[in-house]
C-alpha positions in Angstrom: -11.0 21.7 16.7 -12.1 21.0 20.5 -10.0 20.3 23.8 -10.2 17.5 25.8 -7.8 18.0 28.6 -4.4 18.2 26.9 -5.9 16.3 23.8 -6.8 17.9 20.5 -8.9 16.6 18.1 -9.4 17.5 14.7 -13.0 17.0 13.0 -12.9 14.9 10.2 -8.8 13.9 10.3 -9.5 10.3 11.4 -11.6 10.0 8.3 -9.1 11.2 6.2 -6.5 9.3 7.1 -8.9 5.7 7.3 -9.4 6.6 3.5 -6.5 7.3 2.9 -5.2 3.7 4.4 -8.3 1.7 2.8 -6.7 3.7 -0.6 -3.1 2.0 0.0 -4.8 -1.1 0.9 -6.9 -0.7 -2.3 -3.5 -0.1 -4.4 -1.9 -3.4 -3.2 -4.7 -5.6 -4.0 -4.9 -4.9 -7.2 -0.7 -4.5 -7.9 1.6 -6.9 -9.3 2.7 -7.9 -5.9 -0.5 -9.3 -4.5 -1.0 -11.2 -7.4 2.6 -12.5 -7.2 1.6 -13.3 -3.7 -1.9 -15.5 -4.7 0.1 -17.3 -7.7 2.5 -18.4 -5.4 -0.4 -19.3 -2.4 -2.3 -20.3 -5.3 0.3 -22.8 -6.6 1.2 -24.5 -3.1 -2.3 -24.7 -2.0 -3.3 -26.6 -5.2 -0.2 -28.9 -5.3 -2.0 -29.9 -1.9 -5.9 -30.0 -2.6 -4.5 -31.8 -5.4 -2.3 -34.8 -3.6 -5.3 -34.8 -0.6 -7.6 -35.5 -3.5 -5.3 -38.2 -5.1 -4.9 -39.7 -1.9 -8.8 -39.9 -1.6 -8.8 -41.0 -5.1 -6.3 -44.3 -4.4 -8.2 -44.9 -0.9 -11.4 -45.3 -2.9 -10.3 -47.4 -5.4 -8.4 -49.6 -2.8 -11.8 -49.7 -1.1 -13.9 -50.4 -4.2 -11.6 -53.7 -4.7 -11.7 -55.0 -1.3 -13.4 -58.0 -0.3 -16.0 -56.1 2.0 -17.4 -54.1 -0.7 -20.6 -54.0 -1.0 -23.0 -53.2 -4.3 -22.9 -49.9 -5.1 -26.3 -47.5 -4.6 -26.1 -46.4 -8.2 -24.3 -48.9 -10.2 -25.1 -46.6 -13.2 -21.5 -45.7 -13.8 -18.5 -48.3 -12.7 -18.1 -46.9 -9.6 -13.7 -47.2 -10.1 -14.5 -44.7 -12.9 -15.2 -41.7 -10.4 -12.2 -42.1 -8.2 -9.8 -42.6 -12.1 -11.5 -39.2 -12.8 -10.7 -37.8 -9.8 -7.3 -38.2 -10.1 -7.0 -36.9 -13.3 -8.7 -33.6 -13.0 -8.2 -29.9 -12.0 -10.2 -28.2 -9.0 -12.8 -26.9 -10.7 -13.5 -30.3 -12.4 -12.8 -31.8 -9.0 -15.7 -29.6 -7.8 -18.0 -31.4 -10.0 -16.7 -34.7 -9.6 -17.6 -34.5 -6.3 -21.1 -35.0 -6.9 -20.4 -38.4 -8.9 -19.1 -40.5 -5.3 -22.8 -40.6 -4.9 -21.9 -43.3 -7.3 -19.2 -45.0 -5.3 -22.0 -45.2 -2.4 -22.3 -48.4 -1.2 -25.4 -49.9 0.4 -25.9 -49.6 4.0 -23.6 -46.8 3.7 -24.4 -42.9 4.6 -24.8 -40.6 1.7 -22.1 -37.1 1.2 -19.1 -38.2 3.1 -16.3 -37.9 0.3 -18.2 -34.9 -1.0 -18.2 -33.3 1.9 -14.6 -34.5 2.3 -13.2 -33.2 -0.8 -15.4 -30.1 -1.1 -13.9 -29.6 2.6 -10.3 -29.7 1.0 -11.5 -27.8 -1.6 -12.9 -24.7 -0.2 -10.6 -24.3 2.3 -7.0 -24.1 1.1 -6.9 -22.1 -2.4 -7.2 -18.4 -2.4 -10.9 -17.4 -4.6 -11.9 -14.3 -6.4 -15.6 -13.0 -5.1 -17.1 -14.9 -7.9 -15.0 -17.8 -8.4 -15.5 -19.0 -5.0 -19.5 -18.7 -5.6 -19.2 -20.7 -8.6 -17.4 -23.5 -7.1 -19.7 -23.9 -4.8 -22.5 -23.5 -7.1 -21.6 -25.9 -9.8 -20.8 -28.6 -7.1 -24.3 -28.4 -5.1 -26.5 -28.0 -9.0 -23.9 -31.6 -10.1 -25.0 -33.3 -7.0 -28.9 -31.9 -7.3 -29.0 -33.1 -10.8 -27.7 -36.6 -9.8 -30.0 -37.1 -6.8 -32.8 -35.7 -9.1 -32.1 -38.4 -12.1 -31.4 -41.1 -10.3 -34.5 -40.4 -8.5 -32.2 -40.7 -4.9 -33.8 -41.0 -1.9 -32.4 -38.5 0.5 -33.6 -38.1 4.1 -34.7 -34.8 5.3 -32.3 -34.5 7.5 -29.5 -35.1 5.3 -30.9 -32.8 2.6 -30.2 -29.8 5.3 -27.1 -31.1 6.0 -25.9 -30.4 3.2 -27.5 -27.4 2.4 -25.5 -26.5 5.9 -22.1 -28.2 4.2 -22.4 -25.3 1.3 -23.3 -22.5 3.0 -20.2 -22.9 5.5 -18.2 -24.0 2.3 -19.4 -20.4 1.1 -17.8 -19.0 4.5 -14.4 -20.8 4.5 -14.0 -19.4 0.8 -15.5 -16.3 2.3 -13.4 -16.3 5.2 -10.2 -17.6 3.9 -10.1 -14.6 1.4 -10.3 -12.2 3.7 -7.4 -13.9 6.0 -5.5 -14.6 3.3 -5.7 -10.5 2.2 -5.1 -9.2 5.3 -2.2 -11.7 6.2 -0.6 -10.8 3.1 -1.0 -7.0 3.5 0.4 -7.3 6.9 3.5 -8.9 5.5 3.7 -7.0 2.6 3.8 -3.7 5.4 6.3 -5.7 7.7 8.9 -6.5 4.5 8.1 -2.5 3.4 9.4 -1.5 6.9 12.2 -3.9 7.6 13.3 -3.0 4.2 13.4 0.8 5.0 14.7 0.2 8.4 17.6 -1.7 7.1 18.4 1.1 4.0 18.4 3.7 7.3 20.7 1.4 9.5 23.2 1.7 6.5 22.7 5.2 5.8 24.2 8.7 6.9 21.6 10.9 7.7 23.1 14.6 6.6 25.0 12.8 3.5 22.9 10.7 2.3 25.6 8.3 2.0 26.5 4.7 3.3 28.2 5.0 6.6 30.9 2.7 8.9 28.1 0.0 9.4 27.7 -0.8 5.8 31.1 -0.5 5.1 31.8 -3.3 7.5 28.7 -5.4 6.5 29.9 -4.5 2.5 33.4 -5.9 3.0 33.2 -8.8 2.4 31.7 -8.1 -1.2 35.0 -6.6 -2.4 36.7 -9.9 -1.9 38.8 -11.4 -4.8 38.6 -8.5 -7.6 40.4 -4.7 -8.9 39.2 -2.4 -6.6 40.0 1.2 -6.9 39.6 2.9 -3.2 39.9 6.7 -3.1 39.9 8.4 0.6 38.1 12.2 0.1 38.9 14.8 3.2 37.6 18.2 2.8 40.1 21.2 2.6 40.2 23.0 6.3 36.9 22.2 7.6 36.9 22.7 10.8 37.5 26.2 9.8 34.4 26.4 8.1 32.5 25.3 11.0 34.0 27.6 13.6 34.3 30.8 11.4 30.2 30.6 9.8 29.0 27.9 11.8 28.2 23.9 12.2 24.8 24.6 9.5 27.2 26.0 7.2 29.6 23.0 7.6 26.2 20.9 7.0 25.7 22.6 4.0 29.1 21.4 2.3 28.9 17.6 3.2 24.8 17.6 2.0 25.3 19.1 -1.1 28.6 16.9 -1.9 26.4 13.8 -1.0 23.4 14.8 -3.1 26.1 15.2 -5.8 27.4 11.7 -4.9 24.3 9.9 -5.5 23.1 11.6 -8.1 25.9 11.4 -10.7 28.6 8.8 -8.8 27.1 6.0 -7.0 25.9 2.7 -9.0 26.5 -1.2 -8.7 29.9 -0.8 -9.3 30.9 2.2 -7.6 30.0 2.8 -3.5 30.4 5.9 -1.5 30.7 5.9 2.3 30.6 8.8 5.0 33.9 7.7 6.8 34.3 10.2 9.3 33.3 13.7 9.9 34.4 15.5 6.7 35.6 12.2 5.2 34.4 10.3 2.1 35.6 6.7 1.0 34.6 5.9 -2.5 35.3 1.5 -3.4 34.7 0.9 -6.8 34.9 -2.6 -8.6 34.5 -3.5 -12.1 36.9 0.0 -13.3 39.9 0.4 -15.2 42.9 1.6 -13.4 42.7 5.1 -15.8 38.9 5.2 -16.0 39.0 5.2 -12.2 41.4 8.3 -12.1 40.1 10.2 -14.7 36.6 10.2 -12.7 38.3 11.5 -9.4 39.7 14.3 -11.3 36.4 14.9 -12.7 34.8 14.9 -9.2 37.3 16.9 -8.1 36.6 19.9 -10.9 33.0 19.2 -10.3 32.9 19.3 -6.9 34.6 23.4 -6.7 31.7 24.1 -9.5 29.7 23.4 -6.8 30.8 25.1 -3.9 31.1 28.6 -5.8 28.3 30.1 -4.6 29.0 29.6 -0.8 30.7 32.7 1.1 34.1 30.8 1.1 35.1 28.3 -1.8 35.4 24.7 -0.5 38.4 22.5 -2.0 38.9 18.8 -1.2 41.9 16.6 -1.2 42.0 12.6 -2.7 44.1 10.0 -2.3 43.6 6.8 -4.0 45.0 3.2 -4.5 43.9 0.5 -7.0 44.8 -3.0 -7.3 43.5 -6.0 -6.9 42.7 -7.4 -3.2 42.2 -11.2 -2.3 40.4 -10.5 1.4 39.1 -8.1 3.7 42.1 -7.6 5.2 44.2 -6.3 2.3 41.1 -4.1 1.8 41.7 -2.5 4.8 45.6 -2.3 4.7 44.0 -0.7 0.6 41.9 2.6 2.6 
């Protein structure tokens, strides 16, 4: 370790902690949520390449039939066949496909602009594996190099670099849109890990463990129109615990009654709040009148079980109400 001014450094820590990140980042590209994440990119991207194809598809066909068509450069196959198999196939397919508007040419025309439009489309928006993305581009540029070969095509020089050009930046966007796609989704995937904890942390007591007042508020209005059972907890003289062995000592009694809380009380149908300073509110929903009793007496034996090692027993008090409340304000008149 070295000194630079008031700045320490440790040799090797950077490292460790870039390996440790590229680890994380490894673990989410290869969980159930970033694949969650391509199926549904995946899903709206293709509905997309898909419609832009179809669209290209019904423009050809509507061109084909026009009165200012001309004779097609290879009239080898019925040049409306290309754009009906367009619109029946799949990307992949698509990608082959493309090669076949060399058929739909017209004379007089310039060679490659639907392929280059539709492989365009194609590369672009869908999310590709490594060697999925190769493929596609492969098996497009060998369809169209077979066709120009058989059909003994003439193709300028210029044009055949052109598209040799068209493939390799094809190969990029694929490239490229991978790698955007992955970070933008990791990014988000961070952002939704953090609001998520930040928004469990706004709702929770920090010595307890516990919901506190704010989600009691924001939770109101889930309690709406059903049997509730609402007990209020205080703790038994507490203040004399804090001035006779300290506040750490007080701390002591509300952390190990809210580690008991969540471990063996709180569920979907039973909530526990940190109401005041040595005050608990427990709302349950979906009880019995006598089930909801007969666990506050439980508690209640539990919770001196507890305390019995401490220099001076702790005790707590309940008082409860059940019934069934129609709004937020009967809840309230309820605690």
């Amino acid at each position: 370790m070295k000194e630079k001014g008031n700045k320490k450094t440790v040799h090797g820590l950077s490292w460790q902690f870039a390996d440790e990140k590229e680890a994380v980042y490894a673990d989410y590209l290869a969980s159930e949520a970033f694949a969650r994440e391509v199926a549904s990119n995946n899903l709206t991207m293709g509905i997309a390449v898909s419609s832009l194809i179809a669209v290209i598809g019904f423009l050809g066909i509507f061109e084909l039939n026009s009165d200012y068509a001309n004779t097609s450069v290879l009239p080898v196959i019925a040049s409306e066949w290309v754009y009906l198999f367009l619109l029946l196939a799949n990307l992949a397919v698509n990608a082959i496909l493309s090669g076949f508007t060399l058929y739909s040419t017209q004379e007089g025309s310039g060679y490659f602009f639907e392929l280059v439009l539709m492989m365009t489309v194609i590369c672009v928006f869908p999310y590709y594996k490594a060697g999925h993305g190769l493929s596609l581009v492969a098996l497009s540029l060998l369809m169209i190099s077979a066709i120009i070969l058989v059909n003994h095509v003439q193709v300028a020089w210029q044009d055949a670099y052109d598209l040799f050009l068209f493939y390799v930046i094809g190969q990029a966007c694929i490239v490229l849109r991978r790698y955007w796609f992955r970070q933008s989704s990791w990014y988000n995937y961070i952002l939704h890990q953090a609001n998520g904890t930040l928004f469990v942390s706004s709702r929770t007591d920090k010595l307890t463990g516990l919901y506190n007042r704010l989600a009691l508020r924001e939770d109101f209005p889930n309690y709406g129109k059903q049997e509730v059972g609402v007990a209020m907890i205080d703790l038994d003289d507490f203040k004399r615990f804090n001035d006779n062995y300290g506040h750490a000592y007080g701390d002591l009694v509300l952390t190990r009654l809210g580690r008991y809380l969540q471990k063996d009380w709180m569920n979907e149908h039973l909530r526990c709040y940190r109401y005041g300073g040595d005050e608990i509110l427990i709302i349950a929903s979906g009880l019995e009148d006598g089930d909801f009793v007969k666990k506050l007496q439980i508690f209640q034996a539990e919770y001196a079980k507890l305390n019995q090692q401490l220099e001076e027993p702790a005790t707590l008090s309940i008082g409860y109400a059940t019934g069934a409340v129609a709004n937020e304000e009967e809840l309230r008149k309820m605690i």
